[in-house]
C-alpha positions in Angstrom: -209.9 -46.3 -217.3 -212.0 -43.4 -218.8 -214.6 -44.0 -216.4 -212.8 -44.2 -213.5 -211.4 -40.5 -214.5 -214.8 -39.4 -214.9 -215.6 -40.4 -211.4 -212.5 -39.2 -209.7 -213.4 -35.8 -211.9 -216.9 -36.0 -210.3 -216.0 -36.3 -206.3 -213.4 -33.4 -206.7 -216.2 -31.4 -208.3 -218.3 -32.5 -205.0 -215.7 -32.0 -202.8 -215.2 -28.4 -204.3 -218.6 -27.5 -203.8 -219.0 -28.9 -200.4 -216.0 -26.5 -199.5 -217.1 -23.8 -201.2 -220.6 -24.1 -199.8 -219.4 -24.6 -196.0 -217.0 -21.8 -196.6 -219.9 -19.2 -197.7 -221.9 -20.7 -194.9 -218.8 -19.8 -192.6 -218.5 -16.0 -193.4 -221.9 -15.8 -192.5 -221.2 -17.2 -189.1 -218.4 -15.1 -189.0 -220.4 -12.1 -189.4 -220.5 -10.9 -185.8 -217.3 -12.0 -184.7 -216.0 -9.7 -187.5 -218.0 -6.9 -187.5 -217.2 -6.6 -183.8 -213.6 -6.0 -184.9 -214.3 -2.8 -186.2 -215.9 -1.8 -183.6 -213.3 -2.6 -181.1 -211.1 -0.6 -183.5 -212.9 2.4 -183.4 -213.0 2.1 -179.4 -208.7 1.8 -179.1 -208.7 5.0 -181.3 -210.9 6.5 -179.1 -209.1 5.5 -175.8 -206.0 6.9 -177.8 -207.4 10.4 -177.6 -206.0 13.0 -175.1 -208.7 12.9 -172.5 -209.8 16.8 -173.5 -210.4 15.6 -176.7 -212.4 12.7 -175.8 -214.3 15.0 -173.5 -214.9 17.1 -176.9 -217.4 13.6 -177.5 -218.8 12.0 -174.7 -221.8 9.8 -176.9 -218.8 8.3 -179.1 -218.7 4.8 -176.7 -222.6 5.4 -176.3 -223.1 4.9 -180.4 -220.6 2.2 -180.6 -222.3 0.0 -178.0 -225.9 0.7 -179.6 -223.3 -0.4 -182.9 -222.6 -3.3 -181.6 -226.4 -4.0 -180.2 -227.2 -3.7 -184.4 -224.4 -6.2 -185.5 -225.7 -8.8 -182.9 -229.7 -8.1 -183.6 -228.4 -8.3 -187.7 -226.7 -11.5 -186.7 -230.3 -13.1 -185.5 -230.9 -12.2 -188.9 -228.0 -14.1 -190.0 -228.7 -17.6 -188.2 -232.4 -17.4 -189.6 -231.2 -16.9 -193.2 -228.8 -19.9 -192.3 -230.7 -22.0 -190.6 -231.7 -25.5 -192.7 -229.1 -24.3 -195.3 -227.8 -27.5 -195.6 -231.0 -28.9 -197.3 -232.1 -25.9 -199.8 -230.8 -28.2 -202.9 -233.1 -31.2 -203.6 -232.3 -32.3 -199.7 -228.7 -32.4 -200.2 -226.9 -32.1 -197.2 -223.3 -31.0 -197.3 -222.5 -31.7 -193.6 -221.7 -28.1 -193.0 -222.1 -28.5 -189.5 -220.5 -31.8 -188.5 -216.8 -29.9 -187.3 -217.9 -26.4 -187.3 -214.9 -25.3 -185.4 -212.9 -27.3 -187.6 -214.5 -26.1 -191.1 -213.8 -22.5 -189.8 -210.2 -23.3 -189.1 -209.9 -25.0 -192.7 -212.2 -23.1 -194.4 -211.8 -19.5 -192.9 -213.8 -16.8 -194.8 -212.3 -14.2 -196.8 -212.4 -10.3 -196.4 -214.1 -10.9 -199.6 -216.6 -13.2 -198.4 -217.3 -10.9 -195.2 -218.0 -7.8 -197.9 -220.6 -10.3 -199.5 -222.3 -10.9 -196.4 -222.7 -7.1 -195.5 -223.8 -6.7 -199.3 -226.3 -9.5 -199.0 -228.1 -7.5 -195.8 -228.0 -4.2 -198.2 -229.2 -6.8 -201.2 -232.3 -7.1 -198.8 -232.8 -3.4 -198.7 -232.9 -3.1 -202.5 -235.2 -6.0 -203.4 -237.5 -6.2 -200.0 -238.5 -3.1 -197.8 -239.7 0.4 -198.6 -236.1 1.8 -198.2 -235.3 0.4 -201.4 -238.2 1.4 -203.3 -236.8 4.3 -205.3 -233.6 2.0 -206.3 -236.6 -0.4 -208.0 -238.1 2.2 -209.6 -235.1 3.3 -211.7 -234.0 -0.4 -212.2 -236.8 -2.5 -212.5 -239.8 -0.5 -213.3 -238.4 0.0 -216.3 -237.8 -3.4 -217.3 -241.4 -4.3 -216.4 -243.0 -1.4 -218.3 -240.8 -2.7 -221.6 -242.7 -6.6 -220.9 -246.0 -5.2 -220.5 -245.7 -3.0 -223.5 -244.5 -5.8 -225.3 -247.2 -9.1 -224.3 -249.5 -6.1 -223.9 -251.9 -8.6 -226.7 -251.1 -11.8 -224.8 -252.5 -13.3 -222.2 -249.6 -13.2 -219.4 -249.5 -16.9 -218.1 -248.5 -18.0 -221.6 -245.6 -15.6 -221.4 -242.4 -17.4 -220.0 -239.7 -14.9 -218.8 -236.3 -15.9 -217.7 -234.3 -13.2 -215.4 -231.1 -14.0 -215.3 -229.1 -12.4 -212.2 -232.3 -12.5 -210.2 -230.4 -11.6 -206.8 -233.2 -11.8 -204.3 -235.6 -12.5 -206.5 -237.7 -9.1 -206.7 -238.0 -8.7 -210.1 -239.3 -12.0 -210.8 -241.7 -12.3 -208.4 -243.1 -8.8 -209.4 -243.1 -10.4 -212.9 -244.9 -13.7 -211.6 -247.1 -11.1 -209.6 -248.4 -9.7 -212.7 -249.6 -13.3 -213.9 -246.6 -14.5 -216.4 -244.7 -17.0 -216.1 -241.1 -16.7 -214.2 -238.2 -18.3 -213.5 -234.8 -16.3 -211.7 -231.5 -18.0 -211.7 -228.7 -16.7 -209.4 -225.2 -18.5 -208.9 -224.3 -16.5 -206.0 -224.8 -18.8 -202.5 -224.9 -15.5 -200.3 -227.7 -14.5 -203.1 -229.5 -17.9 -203.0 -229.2 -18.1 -198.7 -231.2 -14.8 -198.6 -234.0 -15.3 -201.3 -234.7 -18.6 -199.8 -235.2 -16.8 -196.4 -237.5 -14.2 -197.5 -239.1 -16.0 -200.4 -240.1 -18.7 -198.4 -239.5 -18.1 -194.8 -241.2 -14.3 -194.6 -245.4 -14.5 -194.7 -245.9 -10.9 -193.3 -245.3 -7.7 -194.2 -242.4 -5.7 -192.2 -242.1 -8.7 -189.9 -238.2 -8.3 -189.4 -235.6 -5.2 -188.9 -231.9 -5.1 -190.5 -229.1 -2.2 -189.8 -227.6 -2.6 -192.9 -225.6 0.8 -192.9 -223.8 0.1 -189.8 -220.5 -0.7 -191.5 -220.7 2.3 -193.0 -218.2 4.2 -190.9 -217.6 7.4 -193.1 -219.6 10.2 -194.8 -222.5 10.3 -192.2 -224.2 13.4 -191.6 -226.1 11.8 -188.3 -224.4 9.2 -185.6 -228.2 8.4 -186.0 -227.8 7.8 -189.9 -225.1 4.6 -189.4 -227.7 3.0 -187.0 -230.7 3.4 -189.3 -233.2 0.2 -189.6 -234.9 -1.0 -192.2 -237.9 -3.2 -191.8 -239.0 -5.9 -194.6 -240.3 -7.3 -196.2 -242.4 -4.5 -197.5 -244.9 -7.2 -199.2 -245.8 -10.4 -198.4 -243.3 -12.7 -200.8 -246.6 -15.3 -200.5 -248.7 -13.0 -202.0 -248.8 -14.0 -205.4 -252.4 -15.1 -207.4 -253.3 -18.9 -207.1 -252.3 -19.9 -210.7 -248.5 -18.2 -210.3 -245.7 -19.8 -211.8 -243.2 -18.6 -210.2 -239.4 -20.2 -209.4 -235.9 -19.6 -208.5 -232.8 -21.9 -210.0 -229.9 -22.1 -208.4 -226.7 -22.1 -210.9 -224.4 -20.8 -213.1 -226.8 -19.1 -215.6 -224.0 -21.0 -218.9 -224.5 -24.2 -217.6 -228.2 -24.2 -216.3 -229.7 -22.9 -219.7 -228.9 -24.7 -222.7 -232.6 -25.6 -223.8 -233.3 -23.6 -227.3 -236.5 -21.8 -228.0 -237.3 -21.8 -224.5 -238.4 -18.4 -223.4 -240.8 -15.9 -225.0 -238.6 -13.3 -222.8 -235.4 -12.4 -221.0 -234.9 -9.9 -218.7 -231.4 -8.7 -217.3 -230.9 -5.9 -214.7 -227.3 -5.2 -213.6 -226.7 -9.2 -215.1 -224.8 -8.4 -218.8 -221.0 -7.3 -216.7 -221.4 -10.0 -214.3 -219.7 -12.3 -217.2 -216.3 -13.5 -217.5 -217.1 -13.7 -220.9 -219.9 -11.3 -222.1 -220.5 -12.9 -225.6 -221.0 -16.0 -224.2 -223.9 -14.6 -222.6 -225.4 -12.9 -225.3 -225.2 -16.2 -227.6 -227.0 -18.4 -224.5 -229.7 -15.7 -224.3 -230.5 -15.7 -228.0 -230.7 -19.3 -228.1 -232.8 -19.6 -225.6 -235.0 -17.2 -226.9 -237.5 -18.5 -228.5 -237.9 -17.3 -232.6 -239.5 -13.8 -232.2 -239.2 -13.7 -228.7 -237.4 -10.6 -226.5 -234.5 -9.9 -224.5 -235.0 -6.5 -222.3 -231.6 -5.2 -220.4 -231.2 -2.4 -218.4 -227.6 -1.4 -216.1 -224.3 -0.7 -216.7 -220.7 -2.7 -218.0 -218.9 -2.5 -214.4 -217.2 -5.9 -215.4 -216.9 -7.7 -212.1 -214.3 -9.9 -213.1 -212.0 -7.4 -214.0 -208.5 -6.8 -212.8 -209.2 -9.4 -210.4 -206.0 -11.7 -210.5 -206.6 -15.2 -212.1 -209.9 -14.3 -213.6 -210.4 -13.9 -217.4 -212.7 -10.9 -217.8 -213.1 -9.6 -221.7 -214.3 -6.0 -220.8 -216.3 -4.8 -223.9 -217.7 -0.7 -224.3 -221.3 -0.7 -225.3 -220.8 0.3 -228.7 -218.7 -3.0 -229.1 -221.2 -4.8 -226.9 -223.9 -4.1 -229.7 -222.0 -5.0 -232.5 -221.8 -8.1 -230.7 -225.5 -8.8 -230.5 -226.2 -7.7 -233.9 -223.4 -9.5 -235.1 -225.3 -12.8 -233.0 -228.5 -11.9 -234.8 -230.9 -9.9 -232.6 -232.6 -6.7 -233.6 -232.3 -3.7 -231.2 -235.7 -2.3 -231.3 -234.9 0.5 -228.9 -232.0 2.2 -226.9 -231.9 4.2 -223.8 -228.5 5.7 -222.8 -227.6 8.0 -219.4 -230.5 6.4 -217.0 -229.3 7.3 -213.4 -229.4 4.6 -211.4 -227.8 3.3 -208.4 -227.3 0.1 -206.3 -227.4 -0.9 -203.0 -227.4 2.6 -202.3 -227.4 4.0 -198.6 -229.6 7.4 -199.3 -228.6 9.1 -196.3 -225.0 8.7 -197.1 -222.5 11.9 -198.5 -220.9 9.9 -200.6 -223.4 8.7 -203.6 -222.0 6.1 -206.7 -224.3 6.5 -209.9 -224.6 4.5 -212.1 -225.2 6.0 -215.8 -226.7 2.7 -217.4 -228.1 2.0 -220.7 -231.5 -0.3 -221.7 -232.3 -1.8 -224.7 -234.8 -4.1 -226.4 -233.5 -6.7 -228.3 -235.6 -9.3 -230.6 -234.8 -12.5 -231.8 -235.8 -13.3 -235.6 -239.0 -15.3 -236.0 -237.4 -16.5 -239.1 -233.8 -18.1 -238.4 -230.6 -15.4 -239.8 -229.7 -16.2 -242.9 -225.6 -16.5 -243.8 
């Protein structure tokens, strides 16, 4: 009886995952169809105009069609960051494209889902061309400078660091770059789609072009500014010494780390409010720490569960955020409050969200806590 719960228990979990896999798969092939919307919005306000006033701007239909040239040239994009999805997991196939009229009409994308797509293309900009190069210096640089400082007496291949939250992968591979030894985990499919597409698909440097700030329709300065492309990948993702380790896990960071004394390090960038429940986080990190070993964070508590309806969020401020981790048993060797910092920002835009994060260095006890 018990067993044959368990395994009824198991295909719904499949079944869930299938949907929810062909359903992120389906906003991104949504991505043109939807983004043309807009467009064809913008035009019917324009054809609303009294014709003197649309005489006041005669490139306004000129810029949407070059508009709509970007969403279908970031939609090529798109199908290549797509293509062989089905088999990124240890060959597992999920049959996304068996019925793909049919999985869109069942499985339609969310407005949601359609935001993480356009974030995704911006995610590229952050992690992977030159654009995004002063966004990685206040986040990551950081970070990087803390490990270094902190192995500086180690060799760096016997260094195992863990970055939780990895996105698309930049930070660890510019760990892995520097000879230790790396592992990123990220839960998020649109996340996972895109690394795999640049970390393994991308061998030359500045090889593809994204408009990523084309659904930006307000605060530009320039009509040229919303039709601004980006080239990446600004380095070769392949480029990494002969005896890198270097890898990227797909799952939720709870339930894929439960190995103690694992890591000598773990490094978390914009990761720590990404929790439903930020003390569960802290405990997994310090067990997996190994005795002695470090856990570096850097961003801010955004809390991106919160206030969204049937999600538990426990939003925390950082002076009960540290209690919490002291409480938990690290020692905070060093705190950093008030570092500007911004993400997935579009530097031409008038409107500009900073972030004023904090960074700290944690240690775990080489000798267990005492009660």
């Amino acid at each position: 009886m018990a067993d044959d719960v368990d395994e009824i228990e198991k295909k719904d979990e499949e079944q869930a995952e299938k949907e929810h896999f062909i359903r992120i798969l389906n906003a991104f092939k949504f991505y043109r169809s939807h983004s043309m919307r807009r467009v064809y919005t913008a035009e019917k306000s324009f054809n609303g105009l009294p014709q003197h006033h649309q005489e006041f701007i005669p490139q306004f239909l000129d810029n949407l069609k070059t508009i709509q040239t970007c969403i279908t040239h970031n939609y090529e994009i798109i199908r290549l960051i797509i293509k062989d999805a089905e088999c990124m997991f240890e060959n597992k196939t999920h049959e996304a494209d068996d019925k793909p009229e049919e999985n869109l009409k069942q499985m339609p994308p969310t407005n949601f889902d359609m935001d993480k797509v356009k974030t995704t293309l911006k995610q590229i900009v952050r992690d992977w061309s030159s654009t995004g190069e002063e966004e990685r210096k206040m986040c990551y640089d950081p970070v990087i400078a803390e490990v270094k400082d902190i192995f500086a007496d180690r060799d760096p291949s016997t260094v195992g660091i863990l970055v939780p939250g990895a996105g698309l992968g930049r930070l660890a591979f510019e760990f892995a770059k520097s000879g230790y030894r790396c592992q990123g985990n990220e839960w998020s499919l649109f996340m996972l789609l895109a690394s795999n597409f640049v970390l393994n698909k991308c061998s030359e440097v500045d090889c593809f072009t994204l408009y990523p700030w084309i659904h930006q329709w307000t605060n530009n300065k320039m009509s040229a500014d919303q039709i601004q492309p980006v080239k990446f990948p600004d380095v070769n993702p392949s480029d990494l010494p002969p005896t890198s380790d270097f890898s990227m896990a797909a799952g939720d960071f709870l339930e894929v780390y439960q190995t103690p004394d694992a890591y000598d390090c773990v490094a978390t960038v914009f990761f720590l409010d990404t929790a439903h429940n930020v003390i569960a986080y802290i405990e997994t990190i310090y067990d997996i720490l190994k005795p002695g070993g470090y856990w570096v964070n850097l961003g801010p508590l955004l809390y991106h569960y919160a206030d969204i309806e049937n999600e538990t969020s426990i939003e925390l401020s950082f002076e009960e955020v540290k209690k919490v981790i002291k409480k938990i048993g690290f020692v905070i060797q060093k705190e950093e409050t008030d570092i500007s910092t911004t993400y997935t920002q579009n530097p031409a835009s008038m409107l500009q969200y900073r972030y004023s994060s904090v960074m700290f260095v944690c240690q775990k006890p080489k000798e267990p806590k005492t009660t």
